[in-house]
Every structure is written in C-alpha cells, then in structure tokens.
Biotite code that builds the C-alpha atoms (Angstrom):
import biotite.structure as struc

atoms = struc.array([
    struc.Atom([79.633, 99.833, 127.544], chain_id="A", res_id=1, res_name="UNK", atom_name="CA", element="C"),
    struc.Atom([80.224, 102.333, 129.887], chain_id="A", res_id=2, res_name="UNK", atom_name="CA", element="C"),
    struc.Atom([79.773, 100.244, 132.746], chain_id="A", res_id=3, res_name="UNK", atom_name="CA", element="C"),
    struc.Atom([83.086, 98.182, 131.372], chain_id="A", res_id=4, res_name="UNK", atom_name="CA", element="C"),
    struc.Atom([85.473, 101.845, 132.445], chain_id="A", res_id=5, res_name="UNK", atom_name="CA", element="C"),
    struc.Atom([86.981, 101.321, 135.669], chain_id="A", res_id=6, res_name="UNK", atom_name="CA", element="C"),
    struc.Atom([86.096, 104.666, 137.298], chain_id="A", res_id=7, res_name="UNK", atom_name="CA", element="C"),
    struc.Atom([88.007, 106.179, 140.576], chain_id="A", res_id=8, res_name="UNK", atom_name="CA", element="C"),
    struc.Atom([87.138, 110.014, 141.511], chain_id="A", res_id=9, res_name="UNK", atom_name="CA", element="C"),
    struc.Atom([88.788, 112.390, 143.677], chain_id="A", res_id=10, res_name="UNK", atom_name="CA", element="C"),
    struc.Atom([86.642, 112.147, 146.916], chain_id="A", res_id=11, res_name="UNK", atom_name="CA", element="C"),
    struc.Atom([89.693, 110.130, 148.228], chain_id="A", res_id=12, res_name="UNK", atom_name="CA", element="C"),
    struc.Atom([92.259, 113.014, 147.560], chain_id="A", res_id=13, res_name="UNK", atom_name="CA", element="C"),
    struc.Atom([92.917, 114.803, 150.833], chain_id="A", res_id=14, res_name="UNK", atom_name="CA", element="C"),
    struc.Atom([94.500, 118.321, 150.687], chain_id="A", res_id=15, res_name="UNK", atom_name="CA", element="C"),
    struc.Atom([96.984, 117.338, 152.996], chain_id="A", res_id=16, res_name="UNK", atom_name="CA", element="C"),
    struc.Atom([97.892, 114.567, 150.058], chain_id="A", res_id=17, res_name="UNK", atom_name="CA", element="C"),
    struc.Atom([97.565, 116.588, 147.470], chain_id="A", res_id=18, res_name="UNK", atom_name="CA", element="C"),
    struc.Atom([99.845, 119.648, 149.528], chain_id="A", res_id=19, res_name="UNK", atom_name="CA", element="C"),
    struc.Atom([102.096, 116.820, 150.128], chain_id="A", res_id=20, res_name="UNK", atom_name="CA", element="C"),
    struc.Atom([102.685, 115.777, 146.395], chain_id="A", res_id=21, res_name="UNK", atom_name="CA", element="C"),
    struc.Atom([102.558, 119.183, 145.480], chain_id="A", res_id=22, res_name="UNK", atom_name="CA", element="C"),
    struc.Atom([106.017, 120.070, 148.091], chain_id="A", res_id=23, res_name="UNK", atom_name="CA", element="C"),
    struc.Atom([107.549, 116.653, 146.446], chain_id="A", res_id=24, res_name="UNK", atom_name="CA", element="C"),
    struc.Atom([107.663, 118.364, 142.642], chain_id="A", res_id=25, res_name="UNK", atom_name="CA", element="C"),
    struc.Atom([104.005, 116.432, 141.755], chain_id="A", res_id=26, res_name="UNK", atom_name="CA", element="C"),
    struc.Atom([100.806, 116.492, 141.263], chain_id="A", res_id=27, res_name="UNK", atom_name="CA", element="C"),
    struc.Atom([97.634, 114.898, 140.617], chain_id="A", res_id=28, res_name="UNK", atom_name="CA", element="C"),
    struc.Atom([95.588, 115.151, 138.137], chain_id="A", res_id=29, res_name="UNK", atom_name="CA", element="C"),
    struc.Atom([92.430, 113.142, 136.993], chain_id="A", res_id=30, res_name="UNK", atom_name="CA", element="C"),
    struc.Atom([93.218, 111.363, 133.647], chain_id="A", res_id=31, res_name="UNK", atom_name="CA", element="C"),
    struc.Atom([91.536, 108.841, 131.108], chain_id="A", res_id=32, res_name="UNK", atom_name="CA", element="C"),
    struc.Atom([92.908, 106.028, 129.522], chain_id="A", res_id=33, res_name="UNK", atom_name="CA", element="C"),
    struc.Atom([92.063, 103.813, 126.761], chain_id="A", res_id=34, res_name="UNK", atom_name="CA", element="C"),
    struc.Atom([94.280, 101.081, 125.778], chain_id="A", res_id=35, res_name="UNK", atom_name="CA", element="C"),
    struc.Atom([93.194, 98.609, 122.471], chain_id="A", res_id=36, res_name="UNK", atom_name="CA", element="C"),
    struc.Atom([93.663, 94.844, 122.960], chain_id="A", res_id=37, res_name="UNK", atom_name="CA", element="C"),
    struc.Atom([92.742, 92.521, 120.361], chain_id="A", res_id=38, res_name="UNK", atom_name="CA", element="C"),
    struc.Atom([89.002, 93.556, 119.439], chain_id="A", res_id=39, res_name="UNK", atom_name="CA", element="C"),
    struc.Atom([88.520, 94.917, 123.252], chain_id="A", res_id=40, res_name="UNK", atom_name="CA", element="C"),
    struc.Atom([89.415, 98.044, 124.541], chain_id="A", res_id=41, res_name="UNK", atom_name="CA", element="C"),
    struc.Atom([90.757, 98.632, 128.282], chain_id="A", res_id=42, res_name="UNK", atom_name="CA", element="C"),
    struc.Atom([89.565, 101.913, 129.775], chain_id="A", res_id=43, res_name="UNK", atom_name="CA", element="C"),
    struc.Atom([89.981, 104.346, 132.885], chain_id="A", res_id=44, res_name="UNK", atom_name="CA", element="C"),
    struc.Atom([89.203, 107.825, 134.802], chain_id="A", res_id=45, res_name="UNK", atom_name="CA", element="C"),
    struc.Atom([91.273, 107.770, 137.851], chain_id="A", res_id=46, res_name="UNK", atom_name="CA", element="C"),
    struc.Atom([93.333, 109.942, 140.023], chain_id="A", res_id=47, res_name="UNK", atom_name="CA", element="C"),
    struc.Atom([97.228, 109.564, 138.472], chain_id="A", res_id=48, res_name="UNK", atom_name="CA", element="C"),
    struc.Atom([100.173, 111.298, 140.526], chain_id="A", res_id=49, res_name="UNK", atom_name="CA", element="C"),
    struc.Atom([102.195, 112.946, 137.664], chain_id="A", res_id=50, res_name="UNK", atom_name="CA", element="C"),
    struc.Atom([105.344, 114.579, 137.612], chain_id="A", res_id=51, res_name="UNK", atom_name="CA", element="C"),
    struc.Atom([105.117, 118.765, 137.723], chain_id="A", res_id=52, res_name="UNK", atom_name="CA", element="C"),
    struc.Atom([107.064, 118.465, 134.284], chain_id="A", res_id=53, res_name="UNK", atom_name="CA", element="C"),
    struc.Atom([104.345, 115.903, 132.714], chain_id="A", res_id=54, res_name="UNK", atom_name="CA", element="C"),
    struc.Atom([102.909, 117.620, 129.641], chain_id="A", res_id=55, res_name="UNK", atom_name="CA", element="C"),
    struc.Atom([99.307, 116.477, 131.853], chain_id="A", res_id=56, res_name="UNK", atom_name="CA", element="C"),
    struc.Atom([100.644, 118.216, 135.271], chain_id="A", res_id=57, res_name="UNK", atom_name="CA", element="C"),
    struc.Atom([100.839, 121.290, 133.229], chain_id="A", res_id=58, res_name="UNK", atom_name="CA", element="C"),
    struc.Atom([97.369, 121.770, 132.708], chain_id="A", res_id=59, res_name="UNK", atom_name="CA", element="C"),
    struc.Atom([95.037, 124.250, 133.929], chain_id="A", res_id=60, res_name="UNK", atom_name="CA", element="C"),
    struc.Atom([91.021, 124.759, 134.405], chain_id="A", res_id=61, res_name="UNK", atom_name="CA", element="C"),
    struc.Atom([88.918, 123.572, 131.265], chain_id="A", res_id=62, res_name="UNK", atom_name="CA", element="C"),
    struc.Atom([92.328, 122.556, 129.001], chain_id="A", res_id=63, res_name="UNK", atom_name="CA", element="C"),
    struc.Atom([92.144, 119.216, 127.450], chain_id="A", res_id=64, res_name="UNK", atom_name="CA", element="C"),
    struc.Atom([94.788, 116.772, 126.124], chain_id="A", res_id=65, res_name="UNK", atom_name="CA", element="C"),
    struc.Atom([94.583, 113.499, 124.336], chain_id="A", res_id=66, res_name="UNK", atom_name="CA", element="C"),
    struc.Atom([98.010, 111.579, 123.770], chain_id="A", res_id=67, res_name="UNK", atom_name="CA", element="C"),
    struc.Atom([98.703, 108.320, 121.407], chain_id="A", res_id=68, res_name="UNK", atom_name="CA", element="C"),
    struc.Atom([100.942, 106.369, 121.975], chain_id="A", res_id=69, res_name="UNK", atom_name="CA", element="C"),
    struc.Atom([101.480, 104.059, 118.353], chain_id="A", res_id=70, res_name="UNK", atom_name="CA", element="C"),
    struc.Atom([104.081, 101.985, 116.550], chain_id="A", res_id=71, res_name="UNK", atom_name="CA", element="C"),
    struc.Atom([106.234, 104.164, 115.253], chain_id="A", res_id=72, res_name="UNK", atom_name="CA", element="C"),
    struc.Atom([105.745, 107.621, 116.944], chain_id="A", res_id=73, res_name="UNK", atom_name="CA", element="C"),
    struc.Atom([103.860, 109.318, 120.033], chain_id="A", res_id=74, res_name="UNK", atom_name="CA", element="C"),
    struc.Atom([101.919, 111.788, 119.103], chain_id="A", res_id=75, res_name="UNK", atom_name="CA", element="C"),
    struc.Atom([100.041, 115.127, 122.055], chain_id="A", res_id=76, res_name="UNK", atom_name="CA", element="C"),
    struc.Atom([97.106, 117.366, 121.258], chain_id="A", res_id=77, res_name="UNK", atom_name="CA", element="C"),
    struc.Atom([96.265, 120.147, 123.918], chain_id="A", res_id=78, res_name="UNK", atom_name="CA", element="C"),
    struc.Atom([93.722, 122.713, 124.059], chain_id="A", res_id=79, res_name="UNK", atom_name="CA", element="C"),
    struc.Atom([94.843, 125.503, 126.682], chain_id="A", res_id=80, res_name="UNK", atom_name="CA", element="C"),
    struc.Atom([91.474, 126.948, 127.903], chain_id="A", res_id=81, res_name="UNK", atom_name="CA", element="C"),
    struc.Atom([88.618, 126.038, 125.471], chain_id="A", res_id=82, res_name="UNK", atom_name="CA", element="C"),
    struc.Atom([85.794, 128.531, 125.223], chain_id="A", res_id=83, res_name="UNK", atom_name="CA", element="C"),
    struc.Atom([82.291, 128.581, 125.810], chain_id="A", res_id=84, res_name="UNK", atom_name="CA", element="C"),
    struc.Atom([81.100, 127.049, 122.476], chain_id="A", res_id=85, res_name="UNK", atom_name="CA", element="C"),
    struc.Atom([82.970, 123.868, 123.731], chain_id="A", res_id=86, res_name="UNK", atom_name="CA", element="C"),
    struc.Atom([81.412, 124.034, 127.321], chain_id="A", res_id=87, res_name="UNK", atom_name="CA", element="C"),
    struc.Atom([78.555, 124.398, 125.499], chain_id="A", res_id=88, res_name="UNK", atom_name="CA", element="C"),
    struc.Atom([78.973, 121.826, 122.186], chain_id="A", res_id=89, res_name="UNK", atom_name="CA", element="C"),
    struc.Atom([79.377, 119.088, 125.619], chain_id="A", res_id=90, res_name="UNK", atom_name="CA", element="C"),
    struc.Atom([76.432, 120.487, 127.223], chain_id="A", res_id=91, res_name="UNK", atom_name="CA", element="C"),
    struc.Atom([74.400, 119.226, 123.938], chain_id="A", res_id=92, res_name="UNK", atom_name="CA", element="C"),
    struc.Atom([76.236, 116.675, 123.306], chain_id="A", res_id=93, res_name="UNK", atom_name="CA", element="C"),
    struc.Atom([75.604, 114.857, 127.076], chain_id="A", res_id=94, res_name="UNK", atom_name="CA", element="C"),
    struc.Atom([72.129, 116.473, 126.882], chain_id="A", res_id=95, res_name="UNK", atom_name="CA", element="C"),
    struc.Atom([71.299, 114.382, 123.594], chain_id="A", res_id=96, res_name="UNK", atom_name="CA", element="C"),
    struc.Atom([73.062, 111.292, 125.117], chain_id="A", res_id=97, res_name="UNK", atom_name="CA", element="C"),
    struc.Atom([70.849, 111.363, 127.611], chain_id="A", res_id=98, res_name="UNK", atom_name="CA", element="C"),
    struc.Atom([67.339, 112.129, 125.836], chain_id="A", res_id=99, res_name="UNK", atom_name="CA", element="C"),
    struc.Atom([68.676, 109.039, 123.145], chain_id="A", res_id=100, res_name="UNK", atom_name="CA", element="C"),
    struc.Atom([68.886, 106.376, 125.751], chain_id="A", res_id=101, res_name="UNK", atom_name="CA", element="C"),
])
C-alpha cells in the first residue's frame, strides 16, 4: 500500500531555488495529499511551492496541519509546535510498524 504514494523529497531543492521563491513572496514546503476516488485513494509527499500567505507556508519546525476539503464546507486543523510526547507517541508508533511487518 505504501508503495501506491507517489513520493518526491527535497534533495532537488537548491537554496538558490528556494532563496529565489522566498524573494518572490513563496515558499516551499513539503506536503501530503490524499484524494478519495471511487473505492481508491490517490496519494502524495512532494515538494509544493505555496504562497507566503498559505495557511501551509505559515508553518514552522515540528507544526502539523491536515485540511479537508468536502461537499459542503472546508474544514483546517493545525498544531503549532507539538511536544515531545508526540515526537515520541511517532517514535512508537513507526517503531511498532516496523517490528509488525
């Protein structure tokens, strides 16, 4: 299953690109996205150039945000800064992940 999420990192972000969207009001930022078809589900991690005023853009070291888009309404979460029980609650979460397969 995780094979099926089309995965781009960073390593092709320059600074000189990222200086460069930076000067131009953006920035980059590396974001996830799952999108339902049917009974499938189309997902990403890739670099996405954002607009400084993007609710994502905004974000800073460990913060998290999920967004839904749906029918009728859009809906944000965000989590400025989570502590160390959720660096560490992911620590034994991808720790049993790993030990279960």
């Amino acid at each position: 299953m995780l094979d099926q999420v089309q995965r781009t990192g960073i390593r092709e972000l320059t600074p000189e690109r990222v200086r460069t969207a930076r000067d131009s009001g953006m920035r980059y930022k590396l974001v996830c996205r799952a999108e339902r078809h049917g009974a499938g589900v189309d997902a990403s991690v890739q670099p996405v150039l954002l607009h400084a005023s993007d609710l994502l853009a905004g974000l800073e070291g460990a913060s998290t945000a999920i967004h839904f888009d749906m029918d009728v309404f859009r809906l944000s979460l965000v989590e400025h800064n989570p502590g160390i029980e959720a660096t560490a609650y992911g620590l034994l979460a991808d720790f049993l992940r790993a030990v279960r397969a």
